[in-house]
C-alpha positions in Angstrom: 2.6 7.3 -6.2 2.5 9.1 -2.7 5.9 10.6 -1.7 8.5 8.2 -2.3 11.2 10.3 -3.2 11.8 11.4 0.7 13.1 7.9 1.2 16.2 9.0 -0.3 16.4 10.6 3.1 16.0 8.1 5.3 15.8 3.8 5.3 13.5 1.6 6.9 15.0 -1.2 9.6 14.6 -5.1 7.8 12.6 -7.2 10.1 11.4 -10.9 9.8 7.8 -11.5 9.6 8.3 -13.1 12.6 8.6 -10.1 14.8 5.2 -8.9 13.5 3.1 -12.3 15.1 0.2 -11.3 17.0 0.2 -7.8 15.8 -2.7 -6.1 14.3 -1.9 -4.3 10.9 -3.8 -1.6 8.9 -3.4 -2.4 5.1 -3.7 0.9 2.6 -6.5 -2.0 0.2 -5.8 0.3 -3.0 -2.0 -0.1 -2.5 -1.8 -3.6 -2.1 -4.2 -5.2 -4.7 -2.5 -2.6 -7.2 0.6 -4.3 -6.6 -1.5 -7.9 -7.3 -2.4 -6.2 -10.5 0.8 -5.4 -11.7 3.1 -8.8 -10.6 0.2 -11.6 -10.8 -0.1 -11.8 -14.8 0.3 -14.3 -17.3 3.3 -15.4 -19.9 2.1 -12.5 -22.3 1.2 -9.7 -19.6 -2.3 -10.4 -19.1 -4.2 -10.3 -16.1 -5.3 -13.5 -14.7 -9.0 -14.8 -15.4 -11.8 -17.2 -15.1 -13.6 -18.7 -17.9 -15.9 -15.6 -18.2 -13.3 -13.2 -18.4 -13.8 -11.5 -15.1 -10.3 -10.9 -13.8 -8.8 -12.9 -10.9 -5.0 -11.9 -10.2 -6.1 -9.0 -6.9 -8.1 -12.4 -5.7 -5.5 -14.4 -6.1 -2.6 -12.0 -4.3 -5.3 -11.9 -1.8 -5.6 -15.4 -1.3 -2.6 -16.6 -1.3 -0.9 -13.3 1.1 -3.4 -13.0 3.0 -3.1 -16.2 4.1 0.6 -16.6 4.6 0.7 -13.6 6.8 -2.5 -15.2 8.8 -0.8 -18.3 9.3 2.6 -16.6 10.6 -0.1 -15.4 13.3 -0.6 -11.6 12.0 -3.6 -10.0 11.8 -4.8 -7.7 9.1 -7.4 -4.9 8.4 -7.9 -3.6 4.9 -8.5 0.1 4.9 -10.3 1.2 1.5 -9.6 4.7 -0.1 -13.2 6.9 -0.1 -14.0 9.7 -2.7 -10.4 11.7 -3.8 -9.9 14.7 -3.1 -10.0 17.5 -5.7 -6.3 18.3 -5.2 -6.2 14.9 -6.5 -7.1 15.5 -10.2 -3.9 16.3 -11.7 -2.6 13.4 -10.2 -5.2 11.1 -11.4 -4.9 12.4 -14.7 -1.5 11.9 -14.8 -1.9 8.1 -13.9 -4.3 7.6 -16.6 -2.2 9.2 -19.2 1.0 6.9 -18.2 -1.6 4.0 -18.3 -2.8 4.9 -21.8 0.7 5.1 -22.7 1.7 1.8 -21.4 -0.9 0.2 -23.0 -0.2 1.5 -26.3 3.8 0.0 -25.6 2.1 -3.2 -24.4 0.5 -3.7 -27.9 3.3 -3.0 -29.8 5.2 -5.7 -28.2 2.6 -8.0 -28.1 2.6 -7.1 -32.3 6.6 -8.3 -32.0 6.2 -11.5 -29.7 8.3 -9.4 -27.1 6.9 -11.4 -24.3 9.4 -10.3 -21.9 8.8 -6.3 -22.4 5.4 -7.0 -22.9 5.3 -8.3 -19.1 7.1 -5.4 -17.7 5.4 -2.7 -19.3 1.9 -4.5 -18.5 2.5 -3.7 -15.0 1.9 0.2 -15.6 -1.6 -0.7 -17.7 -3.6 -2.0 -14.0 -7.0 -0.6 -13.6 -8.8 -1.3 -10.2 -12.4 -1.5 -11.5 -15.8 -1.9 -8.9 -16.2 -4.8 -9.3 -12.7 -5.8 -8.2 -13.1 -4.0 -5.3 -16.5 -5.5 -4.4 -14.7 -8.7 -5.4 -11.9 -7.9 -3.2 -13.8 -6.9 0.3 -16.3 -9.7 -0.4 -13.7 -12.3 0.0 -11.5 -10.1 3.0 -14.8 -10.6 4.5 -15.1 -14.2 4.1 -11.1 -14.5 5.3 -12.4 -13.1 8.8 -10.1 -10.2 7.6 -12.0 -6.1 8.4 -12.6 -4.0 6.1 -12.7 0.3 6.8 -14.0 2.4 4.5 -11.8 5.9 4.8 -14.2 8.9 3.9 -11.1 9.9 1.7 -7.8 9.1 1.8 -7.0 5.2 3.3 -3.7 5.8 4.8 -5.0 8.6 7.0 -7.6 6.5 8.1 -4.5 3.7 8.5 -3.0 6.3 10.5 -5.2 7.2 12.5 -5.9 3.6 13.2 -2.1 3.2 14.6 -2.7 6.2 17.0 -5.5 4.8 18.4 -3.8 1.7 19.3 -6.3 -0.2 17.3 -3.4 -1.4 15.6 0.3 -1.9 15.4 1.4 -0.2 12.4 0.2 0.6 8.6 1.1 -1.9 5.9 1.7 0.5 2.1 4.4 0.7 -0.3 3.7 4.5 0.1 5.3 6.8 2.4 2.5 9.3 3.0 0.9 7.2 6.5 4.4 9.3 7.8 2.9 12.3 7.1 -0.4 11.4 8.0 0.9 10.9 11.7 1.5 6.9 11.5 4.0 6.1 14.5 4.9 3.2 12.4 4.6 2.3 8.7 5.5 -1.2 7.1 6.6 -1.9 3.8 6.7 -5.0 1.4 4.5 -6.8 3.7 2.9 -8.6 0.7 6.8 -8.0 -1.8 9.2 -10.0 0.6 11.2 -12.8 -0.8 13.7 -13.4 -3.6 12.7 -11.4 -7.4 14.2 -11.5 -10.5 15.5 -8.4 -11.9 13.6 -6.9 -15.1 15.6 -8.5 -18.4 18.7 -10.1 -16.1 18.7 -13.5 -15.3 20.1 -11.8 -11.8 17.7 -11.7 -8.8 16.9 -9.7 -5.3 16.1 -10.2 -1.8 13.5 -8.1 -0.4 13.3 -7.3 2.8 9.9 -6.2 5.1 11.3 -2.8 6.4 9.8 -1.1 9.4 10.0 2.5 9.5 9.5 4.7 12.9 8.2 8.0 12.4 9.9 9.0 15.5 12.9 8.0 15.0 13.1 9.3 11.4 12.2 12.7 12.8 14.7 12.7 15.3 17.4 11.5 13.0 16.7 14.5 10.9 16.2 17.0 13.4 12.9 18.7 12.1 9.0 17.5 13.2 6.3 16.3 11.1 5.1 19.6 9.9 8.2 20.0 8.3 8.5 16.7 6.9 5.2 18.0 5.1 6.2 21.1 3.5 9.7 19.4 2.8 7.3 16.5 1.1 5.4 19.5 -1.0 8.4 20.5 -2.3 9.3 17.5 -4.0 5.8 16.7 -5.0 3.0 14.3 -3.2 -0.3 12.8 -4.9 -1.9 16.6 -4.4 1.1 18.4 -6.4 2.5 15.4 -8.5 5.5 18.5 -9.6 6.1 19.8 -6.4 8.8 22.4 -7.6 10.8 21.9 -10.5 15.1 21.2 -10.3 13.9 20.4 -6.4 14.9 17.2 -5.1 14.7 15.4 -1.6 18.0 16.8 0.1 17.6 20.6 -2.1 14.4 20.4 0.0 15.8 19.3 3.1 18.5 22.1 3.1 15.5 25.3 2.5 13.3 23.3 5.0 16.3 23.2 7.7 17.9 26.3 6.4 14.2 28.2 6.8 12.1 26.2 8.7 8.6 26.2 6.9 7.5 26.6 3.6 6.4 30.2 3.5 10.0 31.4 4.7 11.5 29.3 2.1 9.2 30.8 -0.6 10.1 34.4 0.8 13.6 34.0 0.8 14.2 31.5 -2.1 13.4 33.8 -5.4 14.2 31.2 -7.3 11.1 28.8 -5.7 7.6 29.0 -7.4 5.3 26.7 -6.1 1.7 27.5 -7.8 0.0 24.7 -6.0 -2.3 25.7 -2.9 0.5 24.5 -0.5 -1.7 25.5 2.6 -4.7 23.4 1.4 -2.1 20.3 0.9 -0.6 20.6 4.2 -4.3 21.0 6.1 -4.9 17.4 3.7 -1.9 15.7 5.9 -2.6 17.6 9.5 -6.7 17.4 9.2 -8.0 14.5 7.3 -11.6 13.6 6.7 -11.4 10.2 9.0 -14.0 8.0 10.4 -13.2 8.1 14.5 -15.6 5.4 15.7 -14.0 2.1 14.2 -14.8 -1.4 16.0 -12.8 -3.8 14.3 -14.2 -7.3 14.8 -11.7 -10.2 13.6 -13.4 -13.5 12.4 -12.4 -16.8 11.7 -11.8 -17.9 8.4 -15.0 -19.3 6.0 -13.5 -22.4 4.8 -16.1 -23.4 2.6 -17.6 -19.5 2.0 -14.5 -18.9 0.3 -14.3 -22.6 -1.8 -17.3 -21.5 -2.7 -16.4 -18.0 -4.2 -13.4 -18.8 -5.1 -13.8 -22.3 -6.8 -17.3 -22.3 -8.1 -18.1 -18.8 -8.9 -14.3 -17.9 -10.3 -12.7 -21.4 -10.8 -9.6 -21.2 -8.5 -8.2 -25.1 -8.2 -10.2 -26.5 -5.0 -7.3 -28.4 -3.1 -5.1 -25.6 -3.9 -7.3 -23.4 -2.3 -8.4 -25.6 1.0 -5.4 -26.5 1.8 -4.1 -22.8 1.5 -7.6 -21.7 3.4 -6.7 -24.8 6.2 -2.9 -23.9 6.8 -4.0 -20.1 7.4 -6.9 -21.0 10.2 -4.5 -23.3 11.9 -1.8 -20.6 12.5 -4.8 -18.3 13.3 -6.1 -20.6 16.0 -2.9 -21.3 17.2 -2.1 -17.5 17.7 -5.4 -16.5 19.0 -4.5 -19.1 22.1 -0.7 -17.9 22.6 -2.3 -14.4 23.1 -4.5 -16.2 25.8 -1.8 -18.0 27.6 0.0 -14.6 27.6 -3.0 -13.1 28.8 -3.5 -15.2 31.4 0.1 -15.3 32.4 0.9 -12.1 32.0 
């Protein structure tokens, strides 16, 4: 979930995928192949499989992404979540709950021959199993693509990726790589492009938006520790509640009105917040992180990946070469641009 309700605060700027060529971007993994699970389904819902059952939709959203962005000449490292913290429980209960839910509304459709709620409300049912993941950072691997395992949380260790100047920015639907410290934070790297609305025969255009920390902070006068309590207020993935009747710009008004969250609790009566706000906000300013990273970018394994993909999970060969070819030409052909403006710079 993360802390998506501060965007009501601010927007991110659209850019073209274009402006991102020859940049190095750190991908929160988790984020990313959960959106695979929820859009890449079939007619009914269901995940996508191979003949044995094991499920292939993250792969193929993987694939096929992966590759685009490769072959526009970006580069990509997948950062992968570590052990949750305990402040994390309620908020992974929660998640199970809405997935039990959803799966229970997913068979009672199915039961109707809805087909068309039976897709939406599938979406909310995805499950990242082990062996998805080892699934997932075997064939990163074999795309020449890096994989960082966080100790904990895998858009801090995004973040702190960005500040080193390892790389550009941090590629998540989420918001929290902000808090985290991110100077800049990506979204719908992997969501772009036209969508059809839910039950409409109406669609959208999404945008990649690129949002500067800086910028937002400046735009509404207060720093990052701020931006943190204001974010506890509302609720993050540590306090899924936050405080209740307390929206984005209520919190934004006690946070500017006050200027931290112990002043606000001391003069707002009204505020409870039972959560251990000074263990949340030490989460955002002092993560667990790993500090030596050396990120070493590959070329692609053509026939490493056919191999996976086609033999061992029965993706369509040609499909999959030619996809696998188009993405290590644009990789070769950026890797000697940033030569030639090496050399001439």
């Amino acid at each position: 979930m993360g802390v998506k309700k501060i965007s009501d605060l601010f927007q991110g700027t659209p850019i073209d995928l274009d402006q991102l060529r020859q940049k190095k971007l750190a991908v929160d993994a988790y984020n990313i192949i959960y959106q695979f699970l929820a859009s890449i389904r079939g007619y009914d819902g269901g995940l996508l499989t191979d003949s044995e059952g094991v499920v292939t939709s993250h792969l193929s959203g993987l694939l096929y992404r992966n590759a685009r962005l490769i072959e526009k000449g970006i580069q990509l490292v997948y950062v992968f979540d570590g052990k949750p913290s305990q402040l994390k429980r309620e908020e992974i209960r929660r998640r199970a709950a809405v997935k039990q839910k959803a799966r229970e509304e997913l068979e009672e459709a199915l039961e109707r021959g809805d087909m068309e709620r039976a897709r939406t409300v599938a979406q909310r049912t995805s499950k990242l199993t082990k062996p998805m993941v080892e699934d997932s950072k075997k064939l990163l691997s074999l795309m020449g693509i890096p994989v960082v395992e966080s100790p904990q949380e895998g858009e801090s260790q995004a973040a702190y990726l960005v500040r080193k100047n390892k790389v550009y920015a941090v590629a998540s639907q989420d918001y929290d790589s902000l808090l985290f410290d991110s100077p800049i934070l990506i979204r719908n790297l992997t969501l772009s492009g036209r969508r059809k609305l839910p039950r409409s025969n109406r669609f959208t255009t999404i945008n990649v938006e690129l949002y500067n920390q800086r910028d937002l902070l400046q735009a509404l006068e207060i720093t990052r520790e701020q931006l943190i309590d204001l974010s506890i207020l509302i609720g993050t993935d540590f306090n899924p509640d936050g405080v209740k009747g307390v929206g984005p710009k209520t919190a934004y008004k006690y946070i500017k009105q006050h200027g931290n969250l112990e002043t606000v609790l001391e003069n707002e009566t009204k505020i409870e917040l039972d959560d251990d706000y000074e263990a949340i906000r030490d989460i955002f300013l002092n993560p667990p992180l790993v500090e030596d990273v050396n990120l070493k970018f590959k070329s692609i394994d053509v026939e490493g990946t056919v191999e996976f993909l086609c033999e061992e999970r029965g993706f369509a060969k040609e499909r999959v070469i030619n996809t696998l070819q188009r993405a290590k030409k644009g990789q070769e052909t950026a890797l000697k641009q940033k030569s030639l403006d090496a050399f001439f710079g």
